[in-house]
N, C-alpha and C positions, 0 to 999 in steps of 0.2 A: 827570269829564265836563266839559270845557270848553266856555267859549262860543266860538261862533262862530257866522257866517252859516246854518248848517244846523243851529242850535240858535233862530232869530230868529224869533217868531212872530207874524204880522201880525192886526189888527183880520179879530175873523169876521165878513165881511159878506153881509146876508141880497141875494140874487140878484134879488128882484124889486122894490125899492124900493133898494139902493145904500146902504142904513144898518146902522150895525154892532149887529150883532146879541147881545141880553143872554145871558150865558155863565156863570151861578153851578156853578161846578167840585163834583162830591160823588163823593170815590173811589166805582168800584165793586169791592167785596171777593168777591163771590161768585167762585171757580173751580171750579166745576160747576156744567151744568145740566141740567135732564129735557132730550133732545133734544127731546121734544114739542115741549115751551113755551119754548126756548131763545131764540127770538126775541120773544117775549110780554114783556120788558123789556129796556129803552132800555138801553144803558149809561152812555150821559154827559145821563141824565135825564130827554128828551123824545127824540120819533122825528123833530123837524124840526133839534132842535141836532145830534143825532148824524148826521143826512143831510148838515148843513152841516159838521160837523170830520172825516168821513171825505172829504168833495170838496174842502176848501180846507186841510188842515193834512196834513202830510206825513208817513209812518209811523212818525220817530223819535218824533212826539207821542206815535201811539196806543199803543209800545214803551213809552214814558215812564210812561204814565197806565195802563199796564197791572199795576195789583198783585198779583194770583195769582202771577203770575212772576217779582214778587220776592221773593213769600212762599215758593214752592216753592226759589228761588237758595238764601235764610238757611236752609229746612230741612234744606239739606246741608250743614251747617256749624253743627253744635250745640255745638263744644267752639272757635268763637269768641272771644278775648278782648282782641284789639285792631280795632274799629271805624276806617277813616281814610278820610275823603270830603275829596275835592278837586273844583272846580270855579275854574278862575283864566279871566283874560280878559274879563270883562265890562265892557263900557265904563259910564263915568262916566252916559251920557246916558241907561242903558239902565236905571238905579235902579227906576223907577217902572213896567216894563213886564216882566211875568211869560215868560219864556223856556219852552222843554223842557228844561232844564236843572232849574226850580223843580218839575215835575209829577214828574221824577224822584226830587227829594228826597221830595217827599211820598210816593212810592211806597213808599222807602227805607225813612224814619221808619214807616211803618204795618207794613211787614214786620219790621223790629227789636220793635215791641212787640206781634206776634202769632207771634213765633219762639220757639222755647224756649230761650234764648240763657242760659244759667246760669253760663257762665265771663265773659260780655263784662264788663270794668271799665277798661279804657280808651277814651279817645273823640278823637281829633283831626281837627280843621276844617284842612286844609290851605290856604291862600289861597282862601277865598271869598267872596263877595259879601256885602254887609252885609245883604239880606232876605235870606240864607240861614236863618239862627235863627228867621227867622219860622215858615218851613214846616217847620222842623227841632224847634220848641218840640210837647213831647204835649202841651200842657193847651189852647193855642190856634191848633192847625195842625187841616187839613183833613185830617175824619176821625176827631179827637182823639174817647177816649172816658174815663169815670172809671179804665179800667183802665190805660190810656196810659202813665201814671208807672212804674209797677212794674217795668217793663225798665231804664229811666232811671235809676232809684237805686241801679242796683248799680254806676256811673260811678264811679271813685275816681281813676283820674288823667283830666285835663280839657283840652286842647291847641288850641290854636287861633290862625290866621293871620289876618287877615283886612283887604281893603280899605281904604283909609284913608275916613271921613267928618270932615268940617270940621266944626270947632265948631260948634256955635250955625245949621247947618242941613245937611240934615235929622234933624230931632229925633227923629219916628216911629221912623228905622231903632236909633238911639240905645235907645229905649224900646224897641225890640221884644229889643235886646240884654241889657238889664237884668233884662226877664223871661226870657228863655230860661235866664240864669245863677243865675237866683233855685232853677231845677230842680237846681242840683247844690249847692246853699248845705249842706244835711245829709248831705253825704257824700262831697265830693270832697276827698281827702289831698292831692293835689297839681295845682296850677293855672297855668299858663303861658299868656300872650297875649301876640301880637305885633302890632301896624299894621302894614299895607305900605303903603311911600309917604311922606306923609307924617306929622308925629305925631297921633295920636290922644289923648282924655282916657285917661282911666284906667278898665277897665272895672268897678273892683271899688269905684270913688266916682261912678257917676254922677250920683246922688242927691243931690251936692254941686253938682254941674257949674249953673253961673251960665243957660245954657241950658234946662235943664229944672226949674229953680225954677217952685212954682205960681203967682207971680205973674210969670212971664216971657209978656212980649205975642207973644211967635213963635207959641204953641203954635196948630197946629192946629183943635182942638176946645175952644173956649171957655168951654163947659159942665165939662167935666171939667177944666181949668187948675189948679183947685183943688185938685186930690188931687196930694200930692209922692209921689214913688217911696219905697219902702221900702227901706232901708238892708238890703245886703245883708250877711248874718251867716252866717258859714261856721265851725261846728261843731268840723269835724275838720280843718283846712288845716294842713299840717303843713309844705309847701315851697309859694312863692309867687314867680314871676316874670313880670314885665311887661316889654315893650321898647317904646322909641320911643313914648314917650307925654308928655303935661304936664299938667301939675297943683300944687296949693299945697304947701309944706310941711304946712300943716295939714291936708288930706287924709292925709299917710304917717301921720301922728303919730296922725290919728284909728283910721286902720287898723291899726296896732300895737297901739296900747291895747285895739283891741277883739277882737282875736287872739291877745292875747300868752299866754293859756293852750294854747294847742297850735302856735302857729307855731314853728318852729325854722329856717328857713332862708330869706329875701328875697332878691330880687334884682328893682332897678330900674334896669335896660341903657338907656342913651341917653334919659334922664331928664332934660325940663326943667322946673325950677319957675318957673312963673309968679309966685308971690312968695315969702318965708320965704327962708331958708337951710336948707341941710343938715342945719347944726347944732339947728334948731327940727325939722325934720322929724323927726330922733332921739333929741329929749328925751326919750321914752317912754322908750327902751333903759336913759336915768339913771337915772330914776324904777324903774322895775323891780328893776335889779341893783343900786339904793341907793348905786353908786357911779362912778366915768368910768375903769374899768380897760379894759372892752370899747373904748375909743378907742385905749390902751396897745400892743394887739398890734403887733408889728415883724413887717414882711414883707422878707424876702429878695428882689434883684434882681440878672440878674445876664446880663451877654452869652452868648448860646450860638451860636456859630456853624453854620452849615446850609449842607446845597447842596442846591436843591430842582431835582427830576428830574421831566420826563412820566412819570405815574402807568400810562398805556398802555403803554408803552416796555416790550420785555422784555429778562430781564436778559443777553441778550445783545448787544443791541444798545446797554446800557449800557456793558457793557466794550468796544464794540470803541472806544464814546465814550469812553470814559475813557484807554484806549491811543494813540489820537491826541490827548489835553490832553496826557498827561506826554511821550510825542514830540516835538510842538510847542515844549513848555517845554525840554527836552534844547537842541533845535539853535538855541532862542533863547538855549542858557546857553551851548552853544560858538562861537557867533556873535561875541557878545562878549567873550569870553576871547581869540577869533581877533585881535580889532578893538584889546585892549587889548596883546597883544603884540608887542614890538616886532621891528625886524627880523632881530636875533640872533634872538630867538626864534621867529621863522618860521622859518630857518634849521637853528635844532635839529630843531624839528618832521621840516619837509619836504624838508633840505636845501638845497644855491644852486641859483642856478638854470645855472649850469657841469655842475652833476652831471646833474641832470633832461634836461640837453641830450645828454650823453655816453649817461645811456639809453634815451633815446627812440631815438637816433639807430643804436643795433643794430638796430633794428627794421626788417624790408620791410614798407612802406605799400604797394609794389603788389600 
């Protein structure tokens, strides 16, 4: 579901005073009702918000915020097992300002942990918005209940694209990332993040990141500054890749050390460090295997020539390409054989031109 214009949802503003009107969001789960009494409760809370968001908000809202129906979507679909939500296009400005795109997620997230969903163990965020995790987290998304989690832990591979946020602000969305992933810490085998854009920290040390230190003066909420994030500990990671991120050496090194019991496979794609070298970032790997063989491997390199074709193209209209290359190269090679012969050797070829004349000249042109 992408953003766009008819995903943009303006301040609800109440009609007789011109001021925007308070809007605290509480899915409604019920899908049945007595017809009696089917009207006898509000859906979005009170009878004068809901008079206001059916007259000023548009029906992909009321589609959005409609959960029954996407709880009936997932109960045809029990033998589920790859989960992949996308939402790309959200502009920069639009961070702090809740879309039909976000009621959608929420709908989502609530029908996945009220679905009997027994195969799902993959999960991928394709390019999303950075509050996406907010309303996509069970433990503090709308609606979240104790039973929340229990869908969520059966995740074992973990995938996600997402938005670039700049250092050092905003933090919030940062923090709301931390906790989301703290959900999959006991039980995701394999984990892969990307930034899009530009680089990002590193999602699996944020806890390190100079920005969200409890004595960093950015933060938000003053009161709480003092609690640092919990260092995320992942169980069973067994393959781990990040792109396009920066970070210390001494983050990698911390993060190997503290995985080196089930990791077997890293990858840090378009990796800058901010300070350390490479070689500090994988002193773990020394320490570990007691010795610097693992630096020893010799990899193979080597030219491989290609000719790369439209993938559309069918294969006959490759051959009939390929018939006119080697044609073309033909009369460019007797071209020059032509050019380099001299004029005995035209001679031999095509005769003088006494003979040519002799028979052209039996011919009637009229």
């Amino acid at each position: 579901m992408p953003h766009g214009p008819e995903t943009f949802l303006p301040p609800l503003l109440d009609p007789e005073t011109g001021e925007e009107a308070a809007f605290l969001y509480e899915p409604y789960l019920q899908s049945a009702r007595d017809p009696n009494t089917r009207l006898s409760i509000p859906t979005y809370g009170s009878w004068e918000i809901t008079d206001l968001l059916v007259k000023q908000y548009p029906p992909l809202f009321h589609a959005a915020a409609n959960v029954p129906s996407f709880m009936r979507a997932m109960a045809t679909m029990p033998n589920l097992e790859h989960l992949k939500v996308s939402c790309p296009g959200q502009e920069p400005s639009q961070r702090y300002r809740r879309s039909i795109v976000d009621y959608a997620l929420i709908s989502l997230r609530i029908a996945v942990e009220k679905s009997k969903l027994l195969a799902l163990e993959c999960l991928s965020l394709l390019s999303v918005h950075p509050s996406a995790v907010f309303y996509l987290n069970p433990l503090t998304g709308f609606g979240a209940t104790p039973a929340s989690m229990r869908r969520w832990k059966q995740i074992q591979k973990f995938d996600c694209e997402m938005d670039s946020i700049a250092l050092g602000y905003p933090i919030d969305h940062l923090k709301h990332l931390h906790a989301y992933l703290q959900n999959f810490a006991s039980t995701a085998r394999e984990f892969r993040f990307r930034w899009l854009g530009t680089k990002g920290p590193c999602p699996l040390s944020l806890g390190a990141e100079a920005c969200l230190e409890a004595s960093s003066p950015k933060q938000a909420c003053p009161k709480t500054c003092h609690l640092a994030l919990r260092p995320l500990q992942f169980t069973r990671l067994r393959v781990m890749e990040v792109e396009n991120t920066i970070l210390s050496a001494s983050q990698i090194a911390a993060f190997i050390t503290a995985n080196r019991h089930t990791l077997r496979d890293f990858n840090f794609e378009n990796t800058h460090l901010r300070s350390g070298t490479w070689d500090e970032a994988l002193a773990p790997l020394t320490r570990i295997s007691g010795s610097e063989k693992w630096k020893q491997k010799s990899e193979e390199v080597m030219d491989v020539p290609i000719m790369l074709s439209p993938i559309d193209m069918e294969q006959e209209s490759l051959n009939r390409v390929w018939d006119e290359h080697v044609r073309s190269r033909r009369e460019k090679s007797l071209q020059g054989a032509l050019h380099r012969a001299g004029a005995k050797g035209r001679e031999l070829l095509f005769g003088t031109e006494e003979h040519w004349r002799k028979f052209l000249g039996g011919w009637n042109w009229r």
